[in-house]
C-alpha distance (Angstrom), angle and dihedral (degrees) to the residues before:
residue distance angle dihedral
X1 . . .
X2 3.77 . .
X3 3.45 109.2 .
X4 4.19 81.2 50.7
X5 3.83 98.8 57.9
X6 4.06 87.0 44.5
X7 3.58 88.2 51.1
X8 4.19 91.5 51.9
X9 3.51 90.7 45.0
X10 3.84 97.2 53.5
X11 3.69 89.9 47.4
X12 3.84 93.5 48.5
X13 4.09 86.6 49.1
X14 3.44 88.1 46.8
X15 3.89 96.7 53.2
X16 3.97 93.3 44.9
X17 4.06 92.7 63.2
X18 3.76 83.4 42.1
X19 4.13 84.5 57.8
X20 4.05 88.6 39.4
X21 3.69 95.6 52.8
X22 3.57 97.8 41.9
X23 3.94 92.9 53.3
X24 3.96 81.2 47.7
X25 3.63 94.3 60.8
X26 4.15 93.5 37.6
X27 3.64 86.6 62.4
X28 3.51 101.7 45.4
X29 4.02 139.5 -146.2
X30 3.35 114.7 -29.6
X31 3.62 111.9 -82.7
X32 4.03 112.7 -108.2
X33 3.43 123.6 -114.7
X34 4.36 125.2 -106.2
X35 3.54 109.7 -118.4
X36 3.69 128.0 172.8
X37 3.64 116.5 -140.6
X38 3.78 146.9 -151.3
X39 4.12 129.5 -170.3
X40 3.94 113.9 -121.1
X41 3.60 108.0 -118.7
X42 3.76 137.5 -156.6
X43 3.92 121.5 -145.2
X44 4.21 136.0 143.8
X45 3.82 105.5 -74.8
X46 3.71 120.0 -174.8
X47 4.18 108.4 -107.8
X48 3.38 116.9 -91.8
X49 3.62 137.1 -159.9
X50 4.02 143.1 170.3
X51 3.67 127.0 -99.7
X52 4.01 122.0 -169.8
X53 3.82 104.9 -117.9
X54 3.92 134.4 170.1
X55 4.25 123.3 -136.0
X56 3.41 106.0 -115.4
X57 4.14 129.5 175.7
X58 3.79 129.9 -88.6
X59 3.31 83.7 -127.8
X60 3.76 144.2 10.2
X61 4.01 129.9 -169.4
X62 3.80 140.9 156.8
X63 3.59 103.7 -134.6
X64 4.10 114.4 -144.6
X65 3.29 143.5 174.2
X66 3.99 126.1 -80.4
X67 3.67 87.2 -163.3
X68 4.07 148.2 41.3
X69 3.79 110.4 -113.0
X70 4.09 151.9 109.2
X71 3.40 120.0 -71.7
X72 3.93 108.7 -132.1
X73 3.96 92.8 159.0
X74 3.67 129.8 53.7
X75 3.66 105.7 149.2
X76 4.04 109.3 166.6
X77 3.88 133.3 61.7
X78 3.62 122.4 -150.7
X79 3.56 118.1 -80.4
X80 4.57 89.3 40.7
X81 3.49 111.7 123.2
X82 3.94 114.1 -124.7
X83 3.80 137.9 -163.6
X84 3.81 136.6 -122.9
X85 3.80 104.2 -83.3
X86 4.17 92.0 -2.9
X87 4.34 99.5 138.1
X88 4.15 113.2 -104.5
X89 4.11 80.9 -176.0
X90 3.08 155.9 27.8
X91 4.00 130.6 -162.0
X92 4.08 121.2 -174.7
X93 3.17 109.4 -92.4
X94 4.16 105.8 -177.5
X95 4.09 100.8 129.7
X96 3.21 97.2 36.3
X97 3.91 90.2 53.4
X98 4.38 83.8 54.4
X99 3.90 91.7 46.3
X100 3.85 82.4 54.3
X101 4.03 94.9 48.5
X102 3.90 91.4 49.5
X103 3.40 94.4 50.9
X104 3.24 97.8 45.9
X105 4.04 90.2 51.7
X106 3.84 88.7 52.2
X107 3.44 87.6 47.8
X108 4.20 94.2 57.8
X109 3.80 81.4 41.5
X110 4.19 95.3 64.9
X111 3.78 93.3 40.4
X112 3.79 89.8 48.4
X113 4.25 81.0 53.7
X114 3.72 90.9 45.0
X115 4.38 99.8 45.4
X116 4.29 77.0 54.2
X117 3.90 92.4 52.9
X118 4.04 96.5 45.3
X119 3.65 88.5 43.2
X120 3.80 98.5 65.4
X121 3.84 124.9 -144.5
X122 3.61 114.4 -34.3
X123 4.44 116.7 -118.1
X124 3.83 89.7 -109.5
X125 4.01 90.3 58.4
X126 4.14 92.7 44.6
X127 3.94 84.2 55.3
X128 3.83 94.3 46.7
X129 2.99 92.3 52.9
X130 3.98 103.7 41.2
X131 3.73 80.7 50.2
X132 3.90 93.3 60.6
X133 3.85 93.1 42.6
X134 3.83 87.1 56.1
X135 3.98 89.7 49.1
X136 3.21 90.0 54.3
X137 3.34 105.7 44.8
X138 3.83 89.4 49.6
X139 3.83 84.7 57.8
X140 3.52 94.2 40.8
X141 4.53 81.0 58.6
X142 3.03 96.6 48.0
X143 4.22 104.2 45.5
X144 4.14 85.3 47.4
X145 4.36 92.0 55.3
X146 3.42 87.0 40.5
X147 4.13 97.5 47.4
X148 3.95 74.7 45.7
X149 3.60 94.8 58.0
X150 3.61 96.4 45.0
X151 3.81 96.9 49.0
X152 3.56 88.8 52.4
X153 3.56 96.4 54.7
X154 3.85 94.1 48.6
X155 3.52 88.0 51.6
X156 3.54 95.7 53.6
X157 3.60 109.9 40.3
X158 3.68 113.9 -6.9
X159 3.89 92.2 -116.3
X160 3.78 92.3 138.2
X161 4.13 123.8 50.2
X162 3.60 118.5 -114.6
X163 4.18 88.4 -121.5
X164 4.15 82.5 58.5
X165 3.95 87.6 47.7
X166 3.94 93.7 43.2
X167 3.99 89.0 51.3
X168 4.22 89.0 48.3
X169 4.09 89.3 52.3
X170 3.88 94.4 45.8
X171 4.14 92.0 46.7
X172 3.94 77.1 45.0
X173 3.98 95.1 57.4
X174 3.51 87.6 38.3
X175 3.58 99.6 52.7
X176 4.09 86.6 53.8
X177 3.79 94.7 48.0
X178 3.81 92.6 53.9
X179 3.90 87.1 59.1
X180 3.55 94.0 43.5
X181 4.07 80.9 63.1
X182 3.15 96.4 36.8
X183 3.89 93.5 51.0
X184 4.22 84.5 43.8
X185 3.95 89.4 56.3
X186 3.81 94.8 48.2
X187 3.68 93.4 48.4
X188 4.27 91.6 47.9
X189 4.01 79.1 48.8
X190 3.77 92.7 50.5
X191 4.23 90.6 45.4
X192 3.81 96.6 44.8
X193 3.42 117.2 -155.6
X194 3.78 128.7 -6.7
X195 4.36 113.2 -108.7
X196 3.52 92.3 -119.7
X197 3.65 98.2 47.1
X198 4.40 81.4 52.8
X199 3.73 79.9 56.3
X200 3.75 111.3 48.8
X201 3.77 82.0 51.3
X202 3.43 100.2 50.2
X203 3.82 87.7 48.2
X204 3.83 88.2 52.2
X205 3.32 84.1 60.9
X206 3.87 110.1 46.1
X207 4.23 78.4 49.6
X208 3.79 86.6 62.4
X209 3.74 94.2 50.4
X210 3.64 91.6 51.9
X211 3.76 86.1 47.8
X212 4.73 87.5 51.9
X213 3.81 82.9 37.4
X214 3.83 88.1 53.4
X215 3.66 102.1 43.6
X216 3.60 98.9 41.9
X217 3.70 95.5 52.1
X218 4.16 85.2 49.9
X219 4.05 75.9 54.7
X220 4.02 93.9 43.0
X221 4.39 80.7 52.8
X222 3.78 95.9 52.8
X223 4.47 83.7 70.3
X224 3.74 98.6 71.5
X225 4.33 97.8 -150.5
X226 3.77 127.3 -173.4
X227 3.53 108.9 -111.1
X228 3.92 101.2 -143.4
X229 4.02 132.0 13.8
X230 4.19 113.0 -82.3
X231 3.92 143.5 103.0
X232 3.67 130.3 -57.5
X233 4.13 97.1 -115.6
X234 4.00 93.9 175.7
X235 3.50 145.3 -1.8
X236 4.03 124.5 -143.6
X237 3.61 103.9 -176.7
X238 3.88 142.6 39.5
X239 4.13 136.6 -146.9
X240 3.87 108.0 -69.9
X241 3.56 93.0 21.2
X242 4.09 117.3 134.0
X243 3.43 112.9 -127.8
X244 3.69 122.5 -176.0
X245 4.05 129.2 -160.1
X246 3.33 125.6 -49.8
X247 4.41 86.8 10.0
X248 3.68 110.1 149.9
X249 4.03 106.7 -119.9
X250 4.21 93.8 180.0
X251 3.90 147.7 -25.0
X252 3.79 123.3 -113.7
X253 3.81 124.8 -158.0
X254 3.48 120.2 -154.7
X255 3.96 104.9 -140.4
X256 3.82 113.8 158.8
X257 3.74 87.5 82.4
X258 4.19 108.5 34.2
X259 4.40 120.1 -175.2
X260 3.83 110.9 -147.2
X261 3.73 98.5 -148.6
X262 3.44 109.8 -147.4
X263 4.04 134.0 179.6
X264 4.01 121.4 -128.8
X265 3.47 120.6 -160.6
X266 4.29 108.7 -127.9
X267 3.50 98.0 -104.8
X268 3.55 87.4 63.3
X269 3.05 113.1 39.4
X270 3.93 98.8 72.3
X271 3.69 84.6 72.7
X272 3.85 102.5 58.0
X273 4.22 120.3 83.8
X274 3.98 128.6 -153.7
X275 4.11 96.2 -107.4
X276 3.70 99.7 35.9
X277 3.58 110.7 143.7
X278 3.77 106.7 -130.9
X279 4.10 137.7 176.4
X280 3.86 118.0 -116.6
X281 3.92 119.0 -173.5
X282 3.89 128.8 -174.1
X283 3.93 120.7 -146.3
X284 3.59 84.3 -145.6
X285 3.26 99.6 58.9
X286 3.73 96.1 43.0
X287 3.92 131.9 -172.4
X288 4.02 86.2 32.3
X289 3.82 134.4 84.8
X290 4.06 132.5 -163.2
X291 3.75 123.1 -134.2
X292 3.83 112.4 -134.3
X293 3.78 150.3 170.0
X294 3.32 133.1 -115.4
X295 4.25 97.7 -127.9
X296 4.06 104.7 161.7
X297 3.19 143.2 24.2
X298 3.85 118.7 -172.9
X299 3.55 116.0 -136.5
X300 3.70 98.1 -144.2
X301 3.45 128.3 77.9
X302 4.32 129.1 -141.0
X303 3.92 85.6 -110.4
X304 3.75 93.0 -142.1
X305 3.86 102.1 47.0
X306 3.99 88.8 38.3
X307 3.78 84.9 -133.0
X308 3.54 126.5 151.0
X309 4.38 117.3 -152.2
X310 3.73 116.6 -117.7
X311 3.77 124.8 -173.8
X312 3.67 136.4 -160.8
X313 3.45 137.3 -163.7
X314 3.72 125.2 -141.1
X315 3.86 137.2 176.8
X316 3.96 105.7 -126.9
X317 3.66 122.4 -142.0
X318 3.88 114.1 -126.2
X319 3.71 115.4 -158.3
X320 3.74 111.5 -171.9
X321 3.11 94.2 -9.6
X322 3.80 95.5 -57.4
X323 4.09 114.5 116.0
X324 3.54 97.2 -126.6
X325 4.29 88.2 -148.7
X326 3.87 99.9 62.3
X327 3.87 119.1 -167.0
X328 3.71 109.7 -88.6
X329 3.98 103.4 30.0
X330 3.62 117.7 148.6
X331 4.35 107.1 -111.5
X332 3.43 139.7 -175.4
X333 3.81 121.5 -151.8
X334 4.24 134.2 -162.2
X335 3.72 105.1 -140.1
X336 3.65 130.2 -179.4
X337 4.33 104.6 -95.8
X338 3.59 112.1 159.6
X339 3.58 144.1 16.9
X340 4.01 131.7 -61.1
X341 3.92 111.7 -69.9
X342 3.96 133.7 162.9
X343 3.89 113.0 -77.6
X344 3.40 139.5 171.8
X345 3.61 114.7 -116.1
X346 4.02 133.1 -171.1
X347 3.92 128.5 -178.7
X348 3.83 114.1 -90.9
X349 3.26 91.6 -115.7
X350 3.12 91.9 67.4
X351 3.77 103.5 76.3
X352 3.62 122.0 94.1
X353 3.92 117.1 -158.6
X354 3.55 143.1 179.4
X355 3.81 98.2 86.9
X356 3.47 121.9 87.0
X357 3.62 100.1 -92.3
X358 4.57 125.2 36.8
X359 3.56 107.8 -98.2
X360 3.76 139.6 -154.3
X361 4.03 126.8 -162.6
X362 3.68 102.1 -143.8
X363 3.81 116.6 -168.8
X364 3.76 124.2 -125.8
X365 3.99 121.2 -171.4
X366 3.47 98.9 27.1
X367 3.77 135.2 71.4
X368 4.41 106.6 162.5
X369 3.24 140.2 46.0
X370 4.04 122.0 -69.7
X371 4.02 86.9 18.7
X372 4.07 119.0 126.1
X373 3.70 122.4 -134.1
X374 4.24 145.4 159.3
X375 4.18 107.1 -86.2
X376 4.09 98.4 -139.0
X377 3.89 117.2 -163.6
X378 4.09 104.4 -137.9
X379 3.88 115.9 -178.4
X380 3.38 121.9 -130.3
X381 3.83 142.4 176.6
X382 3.76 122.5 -130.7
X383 3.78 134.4 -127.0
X384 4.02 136.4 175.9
X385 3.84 118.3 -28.2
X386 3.33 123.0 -124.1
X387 3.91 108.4 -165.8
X388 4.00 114.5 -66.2
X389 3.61 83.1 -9.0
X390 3.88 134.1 80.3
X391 3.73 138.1 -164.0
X392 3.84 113.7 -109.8
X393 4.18 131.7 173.7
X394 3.47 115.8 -153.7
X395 3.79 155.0 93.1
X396 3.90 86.9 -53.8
X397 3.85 120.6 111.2
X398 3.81 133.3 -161.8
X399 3.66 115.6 -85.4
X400 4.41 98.4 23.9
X401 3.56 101.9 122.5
X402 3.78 115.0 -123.5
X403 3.67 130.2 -151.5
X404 4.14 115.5 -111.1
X405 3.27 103.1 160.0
X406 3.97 128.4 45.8
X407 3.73 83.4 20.0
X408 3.67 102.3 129.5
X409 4.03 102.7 60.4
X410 4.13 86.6 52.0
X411 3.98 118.5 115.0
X412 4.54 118.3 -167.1
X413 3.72 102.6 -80.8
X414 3.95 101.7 23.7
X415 3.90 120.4 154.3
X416 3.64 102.6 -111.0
X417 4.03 127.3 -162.2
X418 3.64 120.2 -161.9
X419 4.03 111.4 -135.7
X420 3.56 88.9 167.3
X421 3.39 150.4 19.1
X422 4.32 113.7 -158.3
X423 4.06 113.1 -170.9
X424 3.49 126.2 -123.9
X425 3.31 131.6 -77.4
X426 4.30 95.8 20.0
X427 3.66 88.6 52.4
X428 4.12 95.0 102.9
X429 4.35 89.6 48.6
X430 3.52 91.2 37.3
X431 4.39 91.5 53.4
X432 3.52 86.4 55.3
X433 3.28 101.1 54.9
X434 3.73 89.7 45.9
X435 3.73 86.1 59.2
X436 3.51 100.3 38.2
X437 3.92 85.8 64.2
């Protein structure tokens, strides 16, 4: 009864791989992968070589304070990411905020004074004032006849004394005086107010704005801001701390954009130009390298080393929300050395890395579009770039086509298909159109 169960099961096994491998050959070889390719080239190069360097920030500052004051706000830790003008502090700011309120009241208070100057009397005042220069005037009438009167009665017959006729001329004069005033008033009424008065108030008043202008940038100063975008690197004071002018409150590292400072040696140097484009790579970050630009060159050389600074400038990569160059990292950078000699060159996007050595899938077997062939991983090291292309020494000869685009899903051996064939040297632009579409 044994032997016949182990009989039906080895038939049974044997008729499953007999289903297996005939599904296997219904379906085919694998189907080979669509590459897009681009010949290896060889041209004159300039000479390249590597120089030690060390990432260093864009930018650098110690933030302080503009102003005395008590910190009641310290919001970020070293390492947090800020803004261009986002607050690292804040100090109390109670008084000043009532210094700004009163000056801002006196400030309504002289424009109030001015708007009643450059408006001119109002109609109610002009007839005030008519009316009292026609009072007076009336009174002015009448003391004169009457001073008349009088003077001709003490010149006819004494019937008056000269103290009574004294007193009639004085209210007489006085009479005419209080209409000369009055007249004076209604004619300053009618005129408004004098040009220069206009401007001493209006100059009261742009004083006063300085004054607002004054305090509330003194109010502006008591929020401590980051003047460009970057990471917190270190902090130097704490909530309820007193900090006085000119105190530094935190340091902010401008990462986004990093220099690798490097040193050339002066036979060198003469060969290097501001705009270069250049490769920088990080033994940190291994298996990846960092295009850059050559952006200064410092005209003054470390007298005993005979070595001249040169700075490049290279977009970092920030990975969740980490730069992934950091400000201090040990670099290496290719730089221009020598004169022009033959090189062989492949697109940029032709480099695969991630592995501890730059690699290259050359492909064997096929040479046109629409043909099949084996994709073979060849390492390679890297030299000086030279536009879309790049400098690489290795088992790879000019005119093997290399893949540059479809590159990263390939394993050593993989059936390859060439959709496309892009000439050397467009092949970098002409990728990234491709992809762009």
């Amino acid at each position: 009864m044994l032997r016949v169960s182990g009989l039906k099961f080895i038939v049974n096994g044997w008729a499953l791989l007999a289903i297996v491998a005939a599904e296997c050959l219904a379906q085919g070889p694998p189907r080979a992968s669509l590459v897009v390719v681009s010949p290896v080239v060889e041209r004159e190069v300039t000479v390249g070589q590597a120089f030690v360097g060390t990432v260093m920030p864009s930018k650098m500052a110690t933030i302080g304070s503009a102003v005395d004051g008590r910190v009641i706000e310290f919001p970020l830790n070293e390492g947090d990411r800020v803004a261009r003008s986002q607050p690292l502090a804040q100090l109390m700011t109670d008084t000043i905020t009532l210094e700004v309120q009163a000056a801002e009241a006196e400030l309504e208070f002289r424009r109030q004074a001015l708007a009643e100057l450059e408006n001119g009397t109002r109609r109610e005042e002009l007839d005030q004032a008519k009316a009292r220069m026609a009072s007076a005037e009336a009174r002015k009438k009448y003391m004169k006849a009457r001073w008349d009167r009088w003077q001709k009665i003490y010149d006819t017959n004494r019937a008056i004394s000269e103290e009574e006729l004294d007193e009639a001329v004085s209210s007489g004069i006085e009479a005419e005086q209080a209409y000369v005033e009055a007249k004076a008033a209604y004619d300053l009424a009618v005129a408004g107010p004098r040009k220069e008065v206009i401007a001493q108030s209006r100059a009261q008043v742009a004083m006063q704005e300085a004054t607002v202008e004054r305090l509330k940038d003194q109010l502006t100063k008591h929020t401590i801001i980051s003047r460009f975008d970057g990471y917190v690197t270190a902090e130097h004071t704490e909530v309820g701390q007193w900090v006085k002018q000119g105190d530094p409150v935190a340091d902010v590292a401008a990462l986004d954009e990093v220099e690798v400072e490097t040193y050339v040696v002066e036979q060198y140097v003469t060969h290097i130009r501001v705009g270069a484009q250049v490769t920088v790579e990080v033994p940190a970050i291994p298996g990846q390298s960092f295009p850059g630009i050559v952006v200064e060159i410092v005209p003054q050389a470390d007298v005993q080393a005979r070595t001249f600074p040169v700075k490049v400038r290279v977009t970092n990569t920030v990975v969740d929300g980490v730069p992934l160059l950091k400000s201090g990292m040990y670099a290496r950078v290719s730089l221009p050395t020598g004169e022009k000699q033959l090189a062989t060159l492949v697109s940029k996007d032709a480099l695969v890395l991630g592995g501890p050595q730059p690699v290259v899938y050359v492909v064997q077997g096929a040479t046109a579009d629409g043909e099949t062939g084996k994709a073979v991983p060849v390492p390679v090291e890297v030299g000086v770039a030279d536009g879309g292309l790049i400098q690489v020494t290795g088992p790879v000869k000019a005119g093997q086509l290399v893949v540059v685009q479809g590159n990263e899903r390939l394993q050593p051996g993989t059936d390859v298909a060439i959709q496309r064939t892009i000439p050397s040297p467009a092949a970098r632009d002409a990728v990234s159109q491709t992809g762009a579409r």
